[in-house]
N, C-alpha and C positions, 0 to 999 in steps of 0.2 A: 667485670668479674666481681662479684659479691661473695664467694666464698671460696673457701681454700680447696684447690684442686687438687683432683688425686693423683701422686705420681710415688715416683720408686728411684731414688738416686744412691750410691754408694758413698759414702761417706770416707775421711779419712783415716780410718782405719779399714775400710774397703769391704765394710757390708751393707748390705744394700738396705737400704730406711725408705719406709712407706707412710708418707706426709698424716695419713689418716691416722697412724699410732699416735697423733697429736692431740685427736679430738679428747677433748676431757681437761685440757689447759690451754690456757691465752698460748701465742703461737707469733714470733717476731722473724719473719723469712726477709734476709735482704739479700739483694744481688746487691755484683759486686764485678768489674774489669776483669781485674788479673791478682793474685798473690802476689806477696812483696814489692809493690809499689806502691811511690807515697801515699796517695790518697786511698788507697785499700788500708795499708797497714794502718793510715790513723784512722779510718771509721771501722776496723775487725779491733783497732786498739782502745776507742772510747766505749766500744760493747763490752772488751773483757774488763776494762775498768771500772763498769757498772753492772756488772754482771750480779754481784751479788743485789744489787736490787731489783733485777728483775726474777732472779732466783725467788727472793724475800715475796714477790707477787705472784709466784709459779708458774714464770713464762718460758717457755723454749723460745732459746735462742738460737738461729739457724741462718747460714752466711752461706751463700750459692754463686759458683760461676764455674765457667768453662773448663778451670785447671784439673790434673787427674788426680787420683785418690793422693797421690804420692807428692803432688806438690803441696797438696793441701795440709800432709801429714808436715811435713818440712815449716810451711808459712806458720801452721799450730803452734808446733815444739816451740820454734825459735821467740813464737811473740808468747808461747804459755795463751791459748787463748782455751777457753773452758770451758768450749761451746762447739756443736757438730758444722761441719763447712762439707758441705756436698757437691757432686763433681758432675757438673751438666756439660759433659765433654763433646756434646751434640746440637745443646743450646736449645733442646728440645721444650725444657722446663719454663726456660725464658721467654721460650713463645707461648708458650701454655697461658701464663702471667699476661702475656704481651708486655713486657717490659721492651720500650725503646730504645733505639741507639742512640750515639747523642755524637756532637761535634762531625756533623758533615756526615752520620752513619757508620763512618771506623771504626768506635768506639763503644763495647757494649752497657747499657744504661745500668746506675744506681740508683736501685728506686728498691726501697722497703715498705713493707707490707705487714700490718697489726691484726691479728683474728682473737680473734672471742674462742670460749673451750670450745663452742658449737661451730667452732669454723668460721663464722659469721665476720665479713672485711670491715674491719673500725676503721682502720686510716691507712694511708699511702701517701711516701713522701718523694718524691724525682729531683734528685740534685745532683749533678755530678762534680760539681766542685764543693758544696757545701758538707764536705764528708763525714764530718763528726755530729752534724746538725741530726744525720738521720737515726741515731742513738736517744739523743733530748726529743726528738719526735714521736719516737717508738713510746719510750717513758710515760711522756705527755698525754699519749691517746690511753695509755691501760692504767692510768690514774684517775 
């Protein structure tokens, strides 16, 4: 994959966002397991912590997995996160990506993704234990 692909996911306030209203700014898509689990809440948690600078660069920030609009809305609130999290409750997205599973295949892969305003893929990072790393990655490539 070399460019950001077009889809249409619902977000947690449950309207539905089409990847392409992206194009015209840098663009930070990461998947992500499940809501409120450790290694989720600390990589959704070192994105809202540096959220202002990627703000400061005019990136969208955007955190994708399987959960529905309504858990999504829930994992936001509770961690304040200040950034759109969309609901690929079909996983359809993820194969789009092809993001892999990880630990034996039970487990759906984290792995973040950096695009240019033009769409255009700068970096991809796949870690599933190194959860915070993919935040300082993201950073790193639109610097």
């Amino acid at each position: 994959m070399n460019s950001l692909p077009k889809f249409e996911l619902k977000d947690q306030q449950n309207a539905l966002i089409n990847s392409q209203s992206w194009l015209g700014n840098p663009v930070v898509v990461y998947f992500y397991p499940k809501d409120d689990t450790p290694g989720c809440t600390a990589q959704a948690c070192s994105f809202r912590d540096s959220f202002d600078e990627f703000k400061d660069l005019g990136v969208k920030v955007v955190g994708i997995s399987a959960d529905s609009p309504a858990s999504h809305a829930k994992f936001a609130q509770k961690y304040q996160l200040p950034f759109v999290l969309l609901s690929d409750e079909k996983n359809e997205v993820r194969d789009l990506f092809k993001v892999p599973k990880s630990f034996l295949g039970l487990i759906p892969g984290r792995v973040t993704y950096v695009f240019d305003a033009e769409g255009k893929l700068l970096h991809q990072f796949d870690s599933q234990l190194k959860a915070k790393q993919h935040m300082a990655e993201a950073l790193k490539a639109l610097r």
